[in-house]
C-alpha positions as CSV (number, residue, x, y, z in Angstrom):
1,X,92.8,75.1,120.6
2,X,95.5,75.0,117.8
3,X,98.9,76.7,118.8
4,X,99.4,79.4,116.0
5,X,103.4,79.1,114.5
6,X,105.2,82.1,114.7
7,X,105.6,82.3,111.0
8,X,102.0,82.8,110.9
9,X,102.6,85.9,113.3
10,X,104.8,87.8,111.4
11,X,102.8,87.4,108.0
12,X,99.9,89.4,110.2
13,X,101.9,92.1,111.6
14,X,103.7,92.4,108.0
15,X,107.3,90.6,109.2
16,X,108.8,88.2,107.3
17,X,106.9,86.3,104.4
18,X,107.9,83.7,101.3
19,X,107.7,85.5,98.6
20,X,107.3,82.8,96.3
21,X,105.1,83.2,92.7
22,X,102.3,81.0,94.4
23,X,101.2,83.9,96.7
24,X,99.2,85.2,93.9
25,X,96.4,82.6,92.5
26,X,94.7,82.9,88.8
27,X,92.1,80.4,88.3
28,X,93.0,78.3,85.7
29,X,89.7,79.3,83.7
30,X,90.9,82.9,83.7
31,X,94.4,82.9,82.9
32,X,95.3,84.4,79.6
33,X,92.0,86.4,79.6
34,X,93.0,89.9,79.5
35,X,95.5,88.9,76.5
36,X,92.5,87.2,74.8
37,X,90.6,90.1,75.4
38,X,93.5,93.2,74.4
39,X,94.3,90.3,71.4
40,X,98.0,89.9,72.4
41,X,99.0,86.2,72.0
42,X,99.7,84.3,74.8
43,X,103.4,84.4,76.3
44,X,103.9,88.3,74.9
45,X,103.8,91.0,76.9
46,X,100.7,93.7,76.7
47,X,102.5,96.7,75.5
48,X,101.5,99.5,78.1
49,X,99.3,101.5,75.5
50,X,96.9,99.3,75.7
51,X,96.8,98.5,79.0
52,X,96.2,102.2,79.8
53,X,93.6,102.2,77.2
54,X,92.0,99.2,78.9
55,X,91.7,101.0,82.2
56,X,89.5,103.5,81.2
57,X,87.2,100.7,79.1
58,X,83.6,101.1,79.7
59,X,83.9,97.3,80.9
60,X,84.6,97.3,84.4
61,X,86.2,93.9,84.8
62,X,88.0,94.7,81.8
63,X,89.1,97.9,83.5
64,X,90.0,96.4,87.2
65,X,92.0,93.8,84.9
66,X,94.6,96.1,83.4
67,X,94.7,98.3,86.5
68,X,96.0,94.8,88.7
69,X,98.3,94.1,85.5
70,X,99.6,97.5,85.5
71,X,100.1,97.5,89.4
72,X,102.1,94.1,88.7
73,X,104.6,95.4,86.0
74,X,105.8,97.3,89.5
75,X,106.9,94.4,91.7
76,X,110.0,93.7,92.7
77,X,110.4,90.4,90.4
78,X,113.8,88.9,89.7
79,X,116.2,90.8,87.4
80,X,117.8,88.8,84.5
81,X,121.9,89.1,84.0
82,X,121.5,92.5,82.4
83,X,120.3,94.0,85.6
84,X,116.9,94.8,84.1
85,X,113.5,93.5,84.6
């Protein structure tokens, strides 16, 4: 029987965790689809309008994508030297 390590004990009960970029994985085929699909070029940010508007589209994968994207705008990602995100 393997022995667990305790790091993979405290990622269960919600302790301490890497929190590097890599937690989240995007197939490559699918990255840069929901630009693609909104028509924002690659690299820009979707401009919240039309995310919103995309979470009410009668596309439900459309919809489930702006609602993660949305959800992501929210995370506590690194601030720049201004102090803002």
């Amino acid at each position: 029987m393997a022995k667990k390590s305790d790091n993979d004990a405290d990622d269960k009960k919600g302790g301490k965790r890497d929190n590097d970029a890599d937690d989240i994985k995007i197939k490559p085929s699918h990255e840069g689809k929901l630009h693609k699909a909104l028509g924002v070029p690659a690299g820009n940010k979707i401009p919240l309008k039309r995310l919103d508007a995309a979470e009410h589209a009668g596309n439900p994968v459309l919809a489930k994508e702006a609602r993660f994207a949305v959800n992501e705008r929210a995370w506590n990602h690194p601030k720049n030297k201004h102090g803002r995100r």
